[in-house]
OpenMM code with the backbone's topology and positions (N, CA, C; nanometers):
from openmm import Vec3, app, unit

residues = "UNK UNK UNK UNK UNK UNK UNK UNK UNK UNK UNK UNK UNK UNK UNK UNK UNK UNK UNK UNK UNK UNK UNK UNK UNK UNK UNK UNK UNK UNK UNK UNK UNK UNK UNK UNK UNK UNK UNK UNK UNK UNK UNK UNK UNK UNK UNK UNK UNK UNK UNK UNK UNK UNK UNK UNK UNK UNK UNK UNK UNK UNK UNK UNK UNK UNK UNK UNK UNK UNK UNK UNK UNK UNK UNK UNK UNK UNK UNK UNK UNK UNK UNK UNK UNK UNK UNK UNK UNK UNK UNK UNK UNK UNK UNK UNK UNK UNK UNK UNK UNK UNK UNK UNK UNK UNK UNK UNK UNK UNK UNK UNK UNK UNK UNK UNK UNK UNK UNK UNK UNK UNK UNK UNK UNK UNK UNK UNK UNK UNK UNK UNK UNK UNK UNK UNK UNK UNK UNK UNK UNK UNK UNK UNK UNK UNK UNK UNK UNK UNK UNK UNK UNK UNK UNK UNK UNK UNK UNK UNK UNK UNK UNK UNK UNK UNK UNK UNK UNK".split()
positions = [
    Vec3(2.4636, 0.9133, 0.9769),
    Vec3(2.3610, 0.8202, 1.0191),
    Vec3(2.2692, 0.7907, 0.8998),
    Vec3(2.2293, 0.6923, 0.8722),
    Vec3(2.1512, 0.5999, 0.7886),
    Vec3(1.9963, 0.6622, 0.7975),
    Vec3(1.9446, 0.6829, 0.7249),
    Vec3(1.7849, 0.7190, 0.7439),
    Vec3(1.7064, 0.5930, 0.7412),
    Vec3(1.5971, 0.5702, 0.8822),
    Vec3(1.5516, 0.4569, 0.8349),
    Vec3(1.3990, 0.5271, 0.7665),
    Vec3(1.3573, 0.3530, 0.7940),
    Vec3(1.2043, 0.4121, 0.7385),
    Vec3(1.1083, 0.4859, 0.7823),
    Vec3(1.1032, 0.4829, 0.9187),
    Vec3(1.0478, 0.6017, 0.9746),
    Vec3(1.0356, 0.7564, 1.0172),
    Vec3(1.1526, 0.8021, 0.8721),
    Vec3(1.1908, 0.9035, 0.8123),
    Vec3(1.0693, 0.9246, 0.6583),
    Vec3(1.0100, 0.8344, 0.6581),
    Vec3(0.9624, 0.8395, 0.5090),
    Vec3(0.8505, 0.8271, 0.5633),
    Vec3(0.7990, 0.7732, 0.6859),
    Vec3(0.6572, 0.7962, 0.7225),
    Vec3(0.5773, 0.8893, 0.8207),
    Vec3(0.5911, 1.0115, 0.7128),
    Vec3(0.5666, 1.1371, 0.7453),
    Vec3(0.5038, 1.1896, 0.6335),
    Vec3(0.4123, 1.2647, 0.6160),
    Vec3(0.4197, 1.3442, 0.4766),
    Vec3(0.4855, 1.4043, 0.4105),
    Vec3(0.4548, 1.3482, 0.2836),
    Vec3(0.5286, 1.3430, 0.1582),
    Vec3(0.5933, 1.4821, 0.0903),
    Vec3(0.4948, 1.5703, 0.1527),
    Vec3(0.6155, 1.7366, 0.1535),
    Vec3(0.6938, 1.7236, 0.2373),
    Vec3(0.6838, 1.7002, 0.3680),
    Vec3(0.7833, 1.6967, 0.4386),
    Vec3(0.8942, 1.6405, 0.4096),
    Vec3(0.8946, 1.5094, 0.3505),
    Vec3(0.9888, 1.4415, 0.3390),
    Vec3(1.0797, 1.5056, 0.2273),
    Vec3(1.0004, 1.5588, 0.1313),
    Vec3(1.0829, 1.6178, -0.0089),
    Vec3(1.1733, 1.7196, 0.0465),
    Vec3(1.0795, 1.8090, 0.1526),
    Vec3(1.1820, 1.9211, 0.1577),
    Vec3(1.2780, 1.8861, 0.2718),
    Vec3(1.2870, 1.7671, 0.3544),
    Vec3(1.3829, 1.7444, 0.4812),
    Vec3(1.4641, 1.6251, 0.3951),
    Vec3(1.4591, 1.5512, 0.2485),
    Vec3(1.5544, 1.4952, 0.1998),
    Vec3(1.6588, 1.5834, 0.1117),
    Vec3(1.6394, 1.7255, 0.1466),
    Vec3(1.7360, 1.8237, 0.0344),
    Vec3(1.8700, 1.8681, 0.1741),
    Vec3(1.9898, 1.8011, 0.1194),
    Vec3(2.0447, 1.8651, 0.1872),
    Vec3(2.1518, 1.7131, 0.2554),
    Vec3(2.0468, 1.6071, 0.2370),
    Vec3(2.0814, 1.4540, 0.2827),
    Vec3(2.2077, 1.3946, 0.2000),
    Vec3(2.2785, 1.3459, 0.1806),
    Vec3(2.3388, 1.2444, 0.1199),
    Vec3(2.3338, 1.0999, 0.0484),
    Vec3(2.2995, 1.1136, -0.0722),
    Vec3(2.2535, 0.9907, -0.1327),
    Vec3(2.3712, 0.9111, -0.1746),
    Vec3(2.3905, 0.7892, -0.1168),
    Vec3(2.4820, 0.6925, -0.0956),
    Vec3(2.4418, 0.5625, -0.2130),
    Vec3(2.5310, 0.5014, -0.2834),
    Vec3(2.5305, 0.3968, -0.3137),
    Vec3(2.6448, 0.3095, -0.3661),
    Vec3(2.6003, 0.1484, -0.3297),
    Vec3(2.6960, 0.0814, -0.3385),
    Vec3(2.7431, 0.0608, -0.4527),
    Vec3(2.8591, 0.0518, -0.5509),
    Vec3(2.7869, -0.0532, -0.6849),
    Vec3(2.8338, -0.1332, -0.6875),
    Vec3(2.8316, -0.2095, -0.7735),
    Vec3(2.8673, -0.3722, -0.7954),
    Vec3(3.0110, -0.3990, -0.7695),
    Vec3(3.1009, -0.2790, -0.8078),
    Vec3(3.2367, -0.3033, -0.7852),
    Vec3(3.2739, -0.2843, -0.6840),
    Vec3(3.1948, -0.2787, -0.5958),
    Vec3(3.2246, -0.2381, -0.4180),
    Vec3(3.2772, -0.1150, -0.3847),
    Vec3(3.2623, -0.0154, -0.4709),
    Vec3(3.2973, 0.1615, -0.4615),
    Vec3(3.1658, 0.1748, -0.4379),
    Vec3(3.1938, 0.2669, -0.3254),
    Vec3(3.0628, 0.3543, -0.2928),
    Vec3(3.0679, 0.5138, -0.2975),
    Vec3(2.9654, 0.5495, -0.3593),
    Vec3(2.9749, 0.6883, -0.4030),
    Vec3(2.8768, 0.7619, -0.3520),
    Vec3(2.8765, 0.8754, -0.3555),
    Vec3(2.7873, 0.9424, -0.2846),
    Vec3(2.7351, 1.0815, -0.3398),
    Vec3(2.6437, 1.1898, -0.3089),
    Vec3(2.6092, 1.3222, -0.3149),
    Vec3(2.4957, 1.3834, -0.2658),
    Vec3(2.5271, 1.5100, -0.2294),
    Vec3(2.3822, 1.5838, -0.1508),
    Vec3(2.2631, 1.5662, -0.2466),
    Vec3(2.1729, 1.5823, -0.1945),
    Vec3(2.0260, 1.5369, -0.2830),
    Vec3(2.0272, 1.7362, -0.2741),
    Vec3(1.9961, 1.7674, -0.3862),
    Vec3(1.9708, 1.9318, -0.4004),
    Vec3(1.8266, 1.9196, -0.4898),
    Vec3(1.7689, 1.8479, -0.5395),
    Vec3(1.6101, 1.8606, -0.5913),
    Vec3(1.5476, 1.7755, -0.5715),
    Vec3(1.4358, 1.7765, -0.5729),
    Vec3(1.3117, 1.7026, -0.5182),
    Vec3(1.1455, 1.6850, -0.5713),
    Vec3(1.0978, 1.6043, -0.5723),
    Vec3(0.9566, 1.6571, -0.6407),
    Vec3(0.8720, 1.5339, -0.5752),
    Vec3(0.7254, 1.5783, -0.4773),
    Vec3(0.6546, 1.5181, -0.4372),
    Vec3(0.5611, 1.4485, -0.4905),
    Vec3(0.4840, 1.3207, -0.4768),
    Vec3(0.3618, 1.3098, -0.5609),
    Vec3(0.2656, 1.1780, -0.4337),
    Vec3(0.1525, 1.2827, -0.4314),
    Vec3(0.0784, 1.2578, -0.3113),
    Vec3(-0.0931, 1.1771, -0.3412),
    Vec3(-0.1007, 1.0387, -0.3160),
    Vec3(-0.2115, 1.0385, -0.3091),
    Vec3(-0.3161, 0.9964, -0.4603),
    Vec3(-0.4449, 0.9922, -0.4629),
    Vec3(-0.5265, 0.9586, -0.5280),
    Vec3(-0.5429, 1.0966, -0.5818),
    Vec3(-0.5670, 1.1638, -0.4972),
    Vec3(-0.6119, 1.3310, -0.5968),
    Vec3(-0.4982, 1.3647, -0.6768),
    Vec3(-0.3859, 1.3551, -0.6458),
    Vec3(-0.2721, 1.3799, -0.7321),
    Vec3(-0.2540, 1.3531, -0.8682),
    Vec3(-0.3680, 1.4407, -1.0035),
    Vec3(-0.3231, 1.3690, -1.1140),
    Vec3(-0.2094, 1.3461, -1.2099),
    Vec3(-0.0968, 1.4156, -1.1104),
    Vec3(0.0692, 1.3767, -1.1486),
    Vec3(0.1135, 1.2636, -1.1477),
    Vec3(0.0407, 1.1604, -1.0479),
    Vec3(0.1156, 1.0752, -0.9673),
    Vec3(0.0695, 0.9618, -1.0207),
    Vec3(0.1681, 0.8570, -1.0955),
    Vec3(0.1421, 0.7361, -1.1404),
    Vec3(0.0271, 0.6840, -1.0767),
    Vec3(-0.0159, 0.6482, -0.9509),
    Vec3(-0.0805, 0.6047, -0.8659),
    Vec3(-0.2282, 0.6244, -0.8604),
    Vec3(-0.2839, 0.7600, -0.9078),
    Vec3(-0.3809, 0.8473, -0.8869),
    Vec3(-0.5187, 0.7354, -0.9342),
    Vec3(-0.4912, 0.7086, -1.0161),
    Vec3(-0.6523, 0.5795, -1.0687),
    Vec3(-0.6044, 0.4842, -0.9686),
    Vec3(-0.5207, 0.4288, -0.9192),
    Vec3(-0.5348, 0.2953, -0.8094),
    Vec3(-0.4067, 0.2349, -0.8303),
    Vec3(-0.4441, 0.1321, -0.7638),
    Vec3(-0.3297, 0.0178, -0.8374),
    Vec3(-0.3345, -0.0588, -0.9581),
    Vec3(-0.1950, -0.0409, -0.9902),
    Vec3(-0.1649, -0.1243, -1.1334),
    Vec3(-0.0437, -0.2263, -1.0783),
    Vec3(-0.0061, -0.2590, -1.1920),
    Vec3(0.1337, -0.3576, -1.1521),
    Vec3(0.2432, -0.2984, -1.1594),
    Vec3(0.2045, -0.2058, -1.2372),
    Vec3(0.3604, -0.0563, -1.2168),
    Vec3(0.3635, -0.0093, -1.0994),
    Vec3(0.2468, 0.0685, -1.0387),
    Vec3(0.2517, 0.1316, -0.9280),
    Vec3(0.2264, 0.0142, -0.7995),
    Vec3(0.1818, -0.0807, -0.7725),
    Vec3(0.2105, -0.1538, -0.6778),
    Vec3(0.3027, -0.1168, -0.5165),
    Vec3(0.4131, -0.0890, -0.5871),
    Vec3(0.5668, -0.0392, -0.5160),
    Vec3(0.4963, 0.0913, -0.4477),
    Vec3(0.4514, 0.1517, -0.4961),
    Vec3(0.4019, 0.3013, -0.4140),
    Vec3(0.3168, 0.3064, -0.2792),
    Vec3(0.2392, 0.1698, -0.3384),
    Vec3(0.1428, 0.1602, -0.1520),
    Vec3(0.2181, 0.0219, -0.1043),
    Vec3(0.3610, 0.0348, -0.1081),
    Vec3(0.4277, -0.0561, -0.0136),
    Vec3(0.4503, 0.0678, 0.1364),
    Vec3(0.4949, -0.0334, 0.1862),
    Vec3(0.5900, 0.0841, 0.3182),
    Vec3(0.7144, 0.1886, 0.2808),
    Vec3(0.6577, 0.2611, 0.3740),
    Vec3(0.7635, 0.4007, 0.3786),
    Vec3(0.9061, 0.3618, 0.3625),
    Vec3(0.9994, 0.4096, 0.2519),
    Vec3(1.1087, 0.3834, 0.2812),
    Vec3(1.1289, 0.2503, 0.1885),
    Vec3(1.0432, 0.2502, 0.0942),
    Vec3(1.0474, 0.1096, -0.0300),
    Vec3(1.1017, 0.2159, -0.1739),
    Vec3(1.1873, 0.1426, -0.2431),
    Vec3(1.2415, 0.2118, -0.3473),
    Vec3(1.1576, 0.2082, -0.4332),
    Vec3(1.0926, 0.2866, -0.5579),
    Vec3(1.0120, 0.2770, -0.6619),
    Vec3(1.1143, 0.3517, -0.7840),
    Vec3(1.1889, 0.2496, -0.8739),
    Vec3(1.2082, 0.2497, -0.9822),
    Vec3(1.1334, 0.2545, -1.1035),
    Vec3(1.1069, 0.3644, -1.2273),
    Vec3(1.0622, 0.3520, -1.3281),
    Vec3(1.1188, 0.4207, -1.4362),
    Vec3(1.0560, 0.3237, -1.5524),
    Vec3(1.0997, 0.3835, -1.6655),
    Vec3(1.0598, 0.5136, -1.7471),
    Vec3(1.1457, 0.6303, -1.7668),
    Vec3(1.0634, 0.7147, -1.8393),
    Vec3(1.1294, 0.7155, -2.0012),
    Vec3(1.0572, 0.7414, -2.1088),
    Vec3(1.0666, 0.7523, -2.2247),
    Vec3(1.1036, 0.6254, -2.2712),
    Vec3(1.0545, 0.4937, -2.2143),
    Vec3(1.1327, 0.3615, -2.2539),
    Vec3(1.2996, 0.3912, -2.2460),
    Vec3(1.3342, 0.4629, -2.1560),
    Vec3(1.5113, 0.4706, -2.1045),
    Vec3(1.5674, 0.4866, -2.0005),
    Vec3(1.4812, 0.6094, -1.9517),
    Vec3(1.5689, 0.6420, -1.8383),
    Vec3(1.5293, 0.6050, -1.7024),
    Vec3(1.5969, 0.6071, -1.6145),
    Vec3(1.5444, 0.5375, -1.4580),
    Vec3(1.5219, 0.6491, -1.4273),
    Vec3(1.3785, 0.6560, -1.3026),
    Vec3(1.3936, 0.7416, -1.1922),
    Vec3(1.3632, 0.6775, -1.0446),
    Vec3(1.4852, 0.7593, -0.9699),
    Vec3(1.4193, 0.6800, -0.8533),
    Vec3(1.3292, 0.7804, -0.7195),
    Vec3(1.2595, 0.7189, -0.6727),
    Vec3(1.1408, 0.7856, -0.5694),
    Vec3(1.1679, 0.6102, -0.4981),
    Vec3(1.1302, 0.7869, -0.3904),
    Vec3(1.0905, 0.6800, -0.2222),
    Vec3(0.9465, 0.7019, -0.2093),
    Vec3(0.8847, 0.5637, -0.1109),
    Vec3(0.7898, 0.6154, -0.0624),
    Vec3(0.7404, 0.6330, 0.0328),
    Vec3(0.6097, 0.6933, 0.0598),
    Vec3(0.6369, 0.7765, 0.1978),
    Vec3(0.4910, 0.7216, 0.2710),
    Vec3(0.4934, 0.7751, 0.3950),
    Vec3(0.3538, 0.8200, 0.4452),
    Vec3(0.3048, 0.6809, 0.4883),
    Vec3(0.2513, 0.5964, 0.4776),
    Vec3(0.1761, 0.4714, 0.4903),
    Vec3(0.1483, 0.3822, 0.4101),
    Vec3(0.1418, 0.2599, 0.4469),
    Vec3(0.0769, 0.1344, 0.3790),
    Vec3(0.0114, 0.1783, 0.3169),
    Vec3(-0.0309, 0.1063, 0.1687),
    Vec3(-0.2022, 0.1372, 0.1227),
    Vec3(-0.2091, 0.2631, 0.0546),
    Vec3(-0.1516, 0.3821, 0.0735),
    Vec3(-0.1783, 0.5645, 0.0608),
    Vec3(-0.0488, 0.5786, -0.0649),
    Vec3(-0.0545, 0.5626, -0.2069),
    Vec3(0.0589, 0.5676, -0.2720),
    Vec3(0.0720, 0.7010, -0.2483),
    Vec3(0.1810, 0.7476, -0.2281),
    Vec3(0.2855, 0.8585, -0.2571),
    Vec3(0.4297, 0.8592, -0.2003),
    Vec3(0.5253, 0.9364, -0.2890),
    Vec3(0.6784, 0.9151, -0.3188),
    Vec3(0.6963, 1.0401, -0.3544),
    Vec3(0.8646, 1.0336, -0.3205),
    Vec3(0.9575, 1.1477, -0.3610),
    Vec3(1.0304, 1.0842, -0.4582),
    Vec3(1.0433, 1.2091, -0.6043),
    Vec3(1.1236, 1.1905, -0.6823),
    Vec3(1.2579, 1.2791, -0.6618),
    Vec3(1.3582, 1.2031, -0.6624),
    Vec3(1.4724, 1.2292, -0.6350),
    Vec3(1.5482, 1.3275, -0.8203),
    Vec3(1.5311, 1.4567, -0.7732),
    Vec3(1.5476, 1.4905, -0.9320),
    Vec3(1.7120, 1.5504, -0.9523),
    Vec3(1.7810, 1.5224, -0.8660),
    Vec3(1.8799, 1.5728, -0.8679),
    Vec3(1.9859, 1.6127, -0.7388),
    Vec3(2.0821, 1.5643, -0.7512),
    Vec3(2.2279, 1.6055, -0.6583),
    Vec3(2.3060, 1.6670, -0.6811),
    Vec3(2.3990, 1.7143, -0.6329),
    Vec3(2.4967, 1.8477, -0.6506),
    Vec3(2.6000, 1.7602, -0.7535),
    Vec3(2.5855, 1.8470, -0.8138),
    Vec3(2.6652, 1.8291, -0.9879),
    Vec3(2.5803, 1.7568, -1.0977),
    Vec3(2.4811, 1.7144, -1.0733),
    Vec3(2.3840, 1.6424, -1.1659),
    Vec3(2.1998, 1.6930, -1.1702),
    Vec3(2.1987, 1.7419, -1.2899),
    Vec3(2.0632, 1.7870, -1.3153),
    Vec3(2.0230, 1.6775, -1.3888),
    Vec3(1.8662, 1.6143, -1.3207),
    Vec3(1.8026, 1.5055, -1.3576),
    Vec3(1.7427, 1.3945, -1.3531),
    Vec3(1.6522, 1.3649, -1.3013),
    Vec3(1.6041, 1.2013, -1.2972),
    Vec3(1.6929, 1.1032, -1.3147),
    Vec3(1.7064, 1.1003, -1.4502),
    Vec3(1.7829, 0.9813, -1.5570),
    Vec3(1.8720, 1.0317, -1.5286),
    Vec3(1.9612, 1.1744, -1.5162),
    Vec3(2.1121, 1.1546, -1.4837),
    Vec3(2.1453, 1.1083, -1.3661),
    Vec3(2.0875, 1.1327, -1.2505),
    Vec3(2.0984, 1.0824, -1.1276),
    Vec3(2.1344, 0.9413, -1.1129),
    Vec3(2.0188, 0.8459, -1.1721),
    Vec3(1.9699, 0.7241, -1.1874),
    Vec3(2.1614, 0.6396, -1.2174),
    Vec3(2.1579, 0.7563, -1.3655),
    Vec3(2.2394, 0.6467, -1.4726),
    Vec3(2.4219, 0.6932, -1.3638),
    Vec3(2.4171, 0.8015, -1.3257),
    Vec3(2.5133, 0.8103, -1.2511),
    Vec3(2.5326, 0.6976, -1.1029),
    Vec3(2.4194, 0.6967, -1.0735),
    Vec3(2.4111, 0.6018, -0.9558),
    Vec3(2.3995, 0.4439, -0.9822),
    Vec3(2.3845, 0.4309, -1.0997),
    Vec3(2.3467, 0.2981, -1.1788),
    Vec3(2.2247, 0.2184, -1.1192),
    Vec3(2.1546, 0.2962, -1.0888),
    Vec3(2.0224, 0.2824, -1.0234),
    Vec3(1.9139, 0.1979, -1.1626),
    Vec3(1.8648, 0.1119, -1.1501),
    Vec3(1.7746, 0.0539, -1.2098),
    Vec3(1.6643, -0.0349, -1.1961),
    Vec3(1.5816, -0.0701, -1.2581),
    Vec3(1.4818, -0.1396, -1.2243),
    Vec3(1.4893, -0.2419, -1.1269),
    Vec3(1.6234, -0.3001, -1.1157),
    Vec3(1.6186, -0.4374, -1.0016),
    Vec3(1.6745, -0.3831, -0.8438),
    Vec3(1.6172, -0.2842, -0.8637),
    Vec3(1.6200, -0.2182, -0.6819),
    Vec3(1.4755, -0.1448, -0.6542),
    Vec3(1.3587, -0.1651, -0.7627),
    Vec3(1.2517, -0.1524, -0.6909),
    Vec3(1.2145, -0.2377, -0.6212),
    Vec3(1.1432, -0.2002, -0.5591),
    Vec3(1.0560, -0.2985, -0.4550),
    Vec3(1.1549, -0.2662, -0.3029),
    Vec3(1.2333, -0.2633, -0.3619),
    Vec3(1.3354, -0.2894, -0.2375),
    Vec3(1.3709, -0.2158, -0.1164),
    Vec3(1.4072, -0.2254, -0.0058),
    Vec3(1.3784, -0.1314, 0.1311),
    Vec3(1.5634, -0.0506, 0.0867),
    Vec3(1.5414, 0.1233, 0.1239),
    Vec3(1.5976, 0.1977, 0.1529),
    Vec3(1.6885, 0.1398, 0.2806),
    Vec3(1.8311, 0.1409, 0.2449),
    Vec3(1.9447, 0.0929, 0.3490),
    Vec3(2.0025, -0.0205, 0.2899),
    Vec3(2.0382, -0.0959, 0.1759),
    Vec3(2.1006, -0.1927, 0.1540),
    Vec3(2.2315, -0.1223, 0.0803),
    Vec3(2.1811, -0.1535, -0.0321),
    Vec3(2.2510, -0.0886, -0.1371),
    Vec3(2.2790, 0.0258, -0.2037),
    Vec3(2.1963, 0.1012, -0.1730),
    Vec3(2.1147, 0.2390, -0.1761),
    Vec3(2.0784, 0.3112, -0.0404),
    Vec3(2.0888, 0.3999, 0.0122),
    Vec3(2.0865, 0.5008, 0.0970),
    Vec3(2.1201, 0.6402, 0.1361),
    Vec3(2.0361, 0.6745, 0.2144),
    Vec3(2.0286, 0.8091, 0.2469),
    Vec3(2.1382, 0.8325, 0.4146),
    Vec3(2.2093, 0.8992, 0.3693),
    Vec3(2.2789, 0.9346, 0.5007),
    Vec3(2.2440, 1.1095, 0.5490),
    Vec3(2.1891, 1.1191, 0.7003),
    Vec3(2.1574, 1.2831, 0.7772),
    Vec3(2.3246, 1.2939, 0.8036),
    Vec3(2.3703, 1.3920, 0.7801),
    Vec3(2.5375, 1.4127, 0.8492),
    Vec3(2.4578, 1.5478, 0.9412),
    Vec3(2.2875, 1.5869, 0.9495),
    Vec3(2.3148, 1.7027, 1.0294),
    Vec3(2.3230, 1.8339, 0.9754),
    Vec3(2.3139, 1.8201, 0.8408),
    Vec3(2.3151, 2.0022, 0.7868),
    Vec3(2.1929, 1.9702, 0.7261),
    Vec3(2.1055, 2.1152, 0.8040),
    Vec3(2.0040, 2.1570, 0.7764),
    Vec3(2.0206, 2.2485, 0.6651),
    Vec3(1.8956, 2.2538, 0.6030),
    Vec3(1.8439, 2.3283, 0.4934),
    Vec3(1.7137, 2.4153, 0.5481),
    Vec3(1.7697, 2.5567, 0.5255),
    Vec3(1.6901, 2.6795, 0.6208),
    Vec3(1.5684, 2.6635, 0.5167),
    Vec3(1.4105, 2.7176, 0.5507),
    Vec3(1.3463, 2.7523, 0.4364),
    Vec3(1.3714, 2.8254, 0.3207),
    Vec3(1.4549, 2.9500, 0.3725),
    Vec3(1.5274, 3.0420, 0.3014),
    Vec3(1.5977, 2.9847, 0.2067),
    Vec3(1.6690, 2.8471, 0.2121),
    Vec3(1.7218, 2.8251, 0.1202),
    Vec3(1.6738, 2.7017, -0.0067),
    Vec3(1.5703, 2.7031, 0.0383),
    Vec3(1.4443, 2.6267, -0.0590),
    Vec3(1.3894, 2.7323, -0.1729),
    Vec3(1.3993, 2.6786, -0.2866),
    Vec3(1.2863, 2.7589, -0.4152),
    Vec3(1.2358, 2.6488, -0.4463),
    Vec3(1.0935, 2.6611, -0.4153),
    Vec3(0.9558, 2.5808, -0.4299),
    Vec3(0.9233, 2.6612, -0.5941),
    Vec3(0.8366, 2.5246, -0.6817),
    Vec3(0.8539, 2.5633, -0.7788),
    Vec3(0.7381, 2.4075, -0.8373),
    Vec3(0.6402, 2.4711, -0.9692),
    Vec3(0.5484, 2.3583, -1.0283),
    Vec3(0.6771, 2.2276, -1.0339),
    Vec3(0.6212, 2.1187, -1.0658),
    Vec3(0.6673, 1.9902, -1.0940),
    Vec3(0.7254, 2.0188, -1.2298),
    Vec3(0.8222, 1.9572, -1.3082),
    Vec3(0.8444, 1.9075, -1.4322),
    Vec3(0.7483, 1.8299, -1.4777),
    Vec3(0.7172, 1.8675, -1.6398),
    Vec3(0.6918, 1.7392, -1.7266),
    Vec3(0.4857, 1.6743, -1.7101),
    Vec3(0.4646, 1.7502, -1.5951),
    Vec3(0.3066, 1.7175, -1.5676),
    Vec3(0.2091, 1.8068, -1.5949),
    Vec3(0.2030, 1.8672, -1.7159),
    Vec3(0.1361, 1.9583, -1.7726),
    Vec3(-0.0258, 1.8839, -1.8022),
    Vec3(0.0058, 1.7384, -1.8531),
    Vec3(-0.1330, 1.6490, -1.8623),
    Vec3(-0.2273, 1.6315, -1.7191),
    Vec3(-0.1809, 1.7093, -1.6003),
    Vec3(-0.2271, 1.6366, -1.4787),
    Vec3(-0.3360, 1.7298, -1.4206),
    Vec3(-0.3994, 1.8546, -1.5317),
    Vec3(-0.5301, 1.9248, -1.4616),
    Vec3(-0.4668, 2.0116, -1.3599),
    Vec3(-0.5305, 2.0324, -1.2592),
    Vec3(-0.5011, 2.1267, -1.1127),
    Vec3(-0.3949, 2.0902, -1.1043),
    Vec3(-0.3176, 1.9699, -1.0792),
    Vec3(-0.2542, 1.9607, -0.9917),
    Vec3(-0.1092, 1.9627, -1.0581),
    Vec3(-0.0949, 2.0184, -1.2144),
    Vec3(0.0036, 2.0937, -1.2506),
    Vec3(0.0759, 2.2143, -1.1985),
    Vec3(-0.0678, 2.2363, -1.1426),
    Vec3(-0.0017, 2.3944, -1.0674),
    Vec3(0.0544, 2.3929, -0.9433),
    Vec3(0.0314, 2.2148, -0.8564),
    Vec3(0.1385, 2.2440, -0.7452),
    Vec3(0.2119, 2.2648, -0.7289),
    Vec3(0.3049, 2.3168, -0.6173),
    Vec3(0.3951, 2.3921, -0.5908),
    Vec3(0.5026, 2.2471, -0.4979),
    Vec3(0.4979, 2.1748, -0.5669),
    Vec3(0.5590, 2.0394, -0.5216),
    Vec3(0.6865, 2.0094, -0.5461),
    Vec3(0.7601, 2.0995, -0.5594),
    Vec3(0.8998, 2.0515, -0.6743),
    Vec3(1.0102, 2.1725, -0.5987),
    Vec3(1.1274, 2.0763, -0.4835),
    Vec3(1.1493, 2.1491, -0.4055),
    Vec3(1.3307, 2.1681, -0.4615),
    Vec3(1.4360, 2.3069, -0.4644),
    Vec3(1.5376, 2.2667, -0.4746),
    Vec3(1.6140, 2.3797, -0.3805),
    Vec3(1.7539, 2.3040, -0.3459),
    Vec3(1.8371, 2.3874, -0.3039),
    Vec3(1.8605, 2.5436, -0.3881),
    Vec3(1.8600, 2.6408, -0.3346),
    Vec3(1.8660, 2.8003, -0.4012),
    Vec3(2.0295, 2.7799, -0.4146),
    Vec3(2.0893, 2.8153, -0.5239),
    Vec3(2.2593, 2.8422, -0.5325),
    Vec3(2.2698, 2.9239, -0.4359),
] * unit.nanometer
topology = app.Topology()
chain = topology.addChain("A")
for resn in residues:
    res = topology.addResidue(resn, chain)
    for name in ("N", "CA", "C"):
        topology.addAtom(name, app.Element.getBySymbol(name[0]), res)
């Protein structure tokens, strides 16, 4: 089954740790569709969040983040690599899950470049081309290791959240 958007409008932990375990589906251009379990995750919540692109307001980058739950947010990191995040929670309230990895791929940008995920699927609603499929296997807490974020050492307090969720081997 297809996740709609009212899977993403929930809070944004929730969603990180109930998208581990999901199936990330996509189409590509050659009409093969490929797929893999989402096994990492990393949340970013809100205005207080100084991880989170979003945290000073809106820009024209972050825009995509206070769309509706279940809107794709594509960006560039290091001028190269794609990452993709959903977003969650409500209109107006930026925050998203970064999708950091699926079973056999450690990475943002590997994910991305494996999925051929890129900038011309932001904006765009979760279920076209791109999707999340529930087949129904749960992920126990037990098998979660919660763990700081990657890479947000510049972000004050909120380096030290405990936001960054992955499947335990």
């Amino acid at each position: 089954m297809k996740l709609k958007s009212d899977f993403f409008a929930k809070n944004t932990l929730w969603v990180a740790k109930n998208l581990l375990g999901k199936r990330l589906c996509r189409k590509l251009r050659s009409g093969k569709i490929i797929s893999a379990i989402i096994t990492e995750t990393e949340a970013y919540q809100g205005f207080n969040d100084k991880a989170s692109h979003a945290h000073k307001g809106r820009t024209k980058r972050t825009e995509v983040m206070f769309g509706e739950p279940g809107t794709i947010y594509v960006y560039l990191i290091y001028g190269m690599h794609c990452c993709l995040n959903l977003v969650c929670e409500k209109m107006d309230y930026p925050a998203a899950v970064l999708i950091r990895g699926v079973e056999g791929i450690n990475g943002p940008g590997r994910v991305c470049k494996h999925f051929q995920i890129d900038k011309k699927l932001n904006g765009k609603k979760i279920g076209g081309e791109l999707w999340i499929e529930d087949k129904n296997k749960k992920v126990s807490g037990f098998m979660i290791h919660v763990s700081r974020r990657v890479g947000v050492d510049y972000a004050g307090e909120s380096k030290d959240l405990l936001w960054r969720f992955m499947i335990k081997n």
